[in-house]
N, C-alpha and C positions, 0 to 999 in steps of 0.2 A: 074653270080655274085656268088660270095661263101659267104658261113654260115660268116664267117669273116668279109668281104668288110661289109654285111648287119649289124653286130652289131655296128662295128666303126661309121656305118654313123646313127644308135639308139642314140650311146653313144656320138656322133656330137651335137645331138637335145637334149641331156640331158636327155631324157623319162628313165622311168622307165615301160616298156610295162605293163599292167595287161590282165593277163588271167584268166578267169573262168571258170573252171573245172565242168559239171555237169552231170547227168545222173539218173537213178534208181540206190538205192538202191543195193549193193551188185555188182554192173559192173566193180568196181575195180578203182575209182577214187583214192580214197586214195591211194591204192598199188602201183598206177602207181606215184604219187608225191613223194612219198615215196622212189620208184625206181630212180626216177629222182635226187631225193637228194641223193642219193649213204647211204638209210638207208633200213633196211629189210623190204620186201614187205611182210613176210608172220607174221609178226605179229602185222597185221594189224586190231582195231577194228569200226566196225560201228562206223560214226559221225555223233553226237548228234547235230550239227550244224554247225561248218565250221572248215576250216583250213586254213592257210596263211603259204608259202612259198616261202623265194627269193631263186631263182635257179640261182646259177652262170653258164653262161653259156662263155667258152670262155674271164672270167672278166668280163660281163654284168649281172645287173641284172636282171631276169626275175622274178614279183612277182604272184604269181601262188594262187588263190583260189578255195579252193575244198568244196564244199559246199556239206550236206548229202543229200540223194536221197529218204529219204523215204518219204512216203504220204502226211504226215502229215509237214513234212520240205519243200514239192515242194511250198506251197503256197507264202513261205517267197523269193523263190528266185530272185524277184523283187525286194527285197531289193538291190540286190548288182548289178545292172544291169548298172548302170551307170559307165561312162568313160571307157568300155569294149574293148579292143586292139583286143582280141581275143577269143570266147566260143571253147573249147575243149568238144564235147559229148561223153563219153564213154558208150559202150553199150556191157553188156554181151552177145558174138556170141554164148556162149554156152548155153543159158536159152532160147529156141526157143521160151517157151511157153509166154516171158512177153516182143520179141521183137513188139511185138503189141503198147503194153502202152510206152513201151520208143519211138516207131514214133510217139503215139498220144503226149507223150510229147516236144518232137522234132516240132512237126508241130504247136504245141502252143507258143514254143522261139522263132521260127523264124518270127512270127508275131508281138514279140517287137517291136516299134519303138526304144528303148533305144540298142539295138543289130543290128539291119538290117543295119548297114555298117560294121559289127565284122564278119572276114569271120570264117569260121567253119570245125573246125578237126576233125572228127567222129575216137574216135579211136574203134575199134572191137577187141575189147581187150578178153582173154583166147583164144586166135586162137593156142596154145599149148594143147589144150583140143582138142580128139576127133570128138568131139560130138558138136564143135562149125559149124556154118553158113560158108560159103565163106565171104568176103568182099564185093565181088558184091549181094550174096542174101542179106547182108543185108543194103544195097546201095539201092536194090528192095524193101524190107521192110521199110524202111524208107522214100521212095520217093524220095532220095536225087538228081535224074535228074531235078525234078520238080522246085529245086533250080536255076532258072535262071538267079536272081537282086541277088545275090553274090558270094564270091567266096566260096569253100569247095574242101573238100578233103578225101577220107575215107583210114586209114591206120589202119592196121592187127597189134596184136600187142599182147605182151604177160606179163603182170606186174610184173609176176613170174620172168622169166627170161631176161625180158627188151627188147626182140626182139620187133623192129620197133618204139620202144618209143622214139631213136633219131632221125628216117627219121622224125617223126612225131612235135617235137619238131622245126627241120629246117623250116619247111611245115610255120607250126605257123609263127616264125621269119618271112619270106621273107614273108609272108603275113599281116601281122600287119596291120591292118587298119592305113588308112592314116590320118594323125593329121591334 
């Protein structure tokens, strides 16, 4: 079934999907919504608190929320945890040293009740950087086999230059939780 057949039969049931976009600090959430909106990824600043997005995709709309990642911001992400189609976690592959806290954060969303039918796009995003992880190391780092009660997906992906941000995007679509 293609990216198409799946929106027609979205835009059948009238939904407007929501995605939530989250991660640490500095992994390139915003870059990558930004990229998606066909607007410049590299003058991008820290959010102070969220962002709202509809992504036309194909004529459908996709509303896409990017919530900021630092410390002090993760305790509110409860806030927006309801009616969730889909969590996007974006994880910087190239900051070895803080893929630790983003699995500890990772392994505390996926214990929502409000998310555990929301399958999960891990994107490993600066994989144009050197110095980034594999996909699979950090598939390992974050446990993501151990994910058995849903579905997920980890895609390589670069904010800068958009690579993998539309495999990643289809992934989402054809996986929507189901209404």
């Amino acid at each position: 079934m293609g990216l198409l057949t799946l929106l027609r039969k979205l835009k059948k049931n009238d939904t407007e999907p929501r995605i939530l976009i989250l991660g640490l600090d500095n992994a390139g959430k915003t870059s990558i919504l930004r990229k998606l909106s066909d607007e410049d990824p590299t003058t991008t600043q820290a959010t102070q608190g969220f962002n709202i997005k509809s992504i036309d995709c194909e004529g459908f709309k996709l509303n896409m929320w990017d919530i900021g990642g630092q410390k002090a911001i993760r305790a509110y992400w409860p806030n927006y945890f309801d009616e969730v189609d889909c969590l996007i976690y974006v994880v910087d592959a190239a900051d070895r040293r803080r893929v630790e806290e983003a699995a500890t954060e990772l392994a505390t969303l996926v214990q929502e009740e409000k998310l555990r039918e929301a399958p999960i796009l891990v994107f490993s995003n600066k994989c144009d950087l050197a110095t980034a992880l594999s996909p699979e190391d950090i598939s390992t780092a974050l446990d993501l086999q151990s994910l058995r009660d849903r579905t997920w997906h980890i895609q390589k992906c670069s904010a800068k230059t958009g690579e993998g941000l539309q495999e990643g995007l289809e992934w989402s679509i054809k996986n929507l939780k189901k209404q």
